[in-house]
Phi, psi and omega in degrees: 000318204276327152303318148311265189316351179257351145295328169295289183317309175298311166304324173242010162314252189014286192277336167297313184289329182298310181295335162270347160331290193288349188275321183302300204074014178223106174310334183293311175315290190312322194299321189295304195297324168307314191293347177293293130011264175318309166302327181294302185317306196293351169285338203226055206273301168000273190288317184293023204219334163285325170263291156232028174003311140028254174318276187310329184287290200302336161327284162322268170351271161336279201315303184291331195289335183268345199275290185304330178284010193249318185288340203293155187226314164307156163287330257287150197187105177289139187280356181244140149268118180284132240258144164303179176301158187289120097025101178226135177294160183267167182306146163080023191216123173269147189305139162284165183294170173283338160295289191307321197287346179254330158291315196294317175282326204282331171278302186325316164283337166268000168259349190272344170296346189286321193271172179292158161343271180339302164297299186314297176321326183293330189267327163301319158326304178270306186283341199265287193284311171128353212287133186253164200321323177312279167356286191299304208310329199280302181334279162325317206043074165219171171269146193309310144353299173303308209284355159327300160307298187305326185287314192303333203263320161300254217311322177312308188307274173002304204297282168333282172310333184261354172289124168307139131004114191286126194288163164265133171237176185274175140233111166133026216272173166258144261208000000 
């Protein structure tokens, strides 16, 4: 048992802290939520090793990221974001700068803080994990339908923040 699982893990860690990376929005948060997760797992690794170990972690995953956010009693809300994998340009394409590319995620995390648990778990679900409506739904334990809703209404929302502003004009302006 203890071989199975410390194998899973080393082959698929990673992609468990990046995807709670994206449910948190903090890597230090994901790493805790991953080890929770995980310390739970490893009691029952067997039958979770028989059926989808996946399937069940990303499950688990979801699930403890809605459970602490339903416990947090503080506002408490971290001020640094830790920066992602490094960035590289295609050939012939020069780098953005490091400000724009650290202004651009830092705007990108506070719309995505905007949105509810739900839309966000939904969408990290789908563009992230690749996972299609059944999927997230068996995740969630909601109907493929609900999780429909929650992406049209996360993703309108997104839409909405990133559309400018309808400009204003003066009207009696000089002609």
């Amino acid at each position: 048992m203890r071989h199975g699982f410390e194998e899973y893990v080393r082959a698929r860690g990673d992609a468990l802290r990046r995807f709670a990376y994206l449910l948190c929005g903090d890597r230090h948060l994901g790493e805790d939520l991953v080890q929770e997760v995980l310390i739970k797992a490893y009691r029952r690794w067997s039958r979770i090793e028989a059926d989808d170990p996946d399937g069940y972690l990303r499950t688990a995953l979801v699930r403890s990221h809605v459970s602490w956010l339903r416990r947090r009693s503080s506002g408490e809300r971290p001020g640094r974001r830790e920066t992602g994998p490094e960035t590289t340009a295609a050939p012939g394409r020069s780098v953005p700068d490091f400000a724009d590319q650290h202004a651009a995620r830092d705007d990108l995390w506070a719309r995505l803080d905007r949105l509810t648990r739900a839309q966000r778990a939904v969408l990290v679900l789908r563009y992230y994990e690749d996972l299609d409506d059944r999927q997230i739904a068996e995740v969630l334990r909601c109907a493929a339908s609900t999780v429909r809703v929650h992406a049209a209404r996360g993703l309108a929302r997104l839409r909405a923040d990133l559309s400018p502003a309808p400009s204003t004009t003066l009207s009696g302006g000089s002609r």
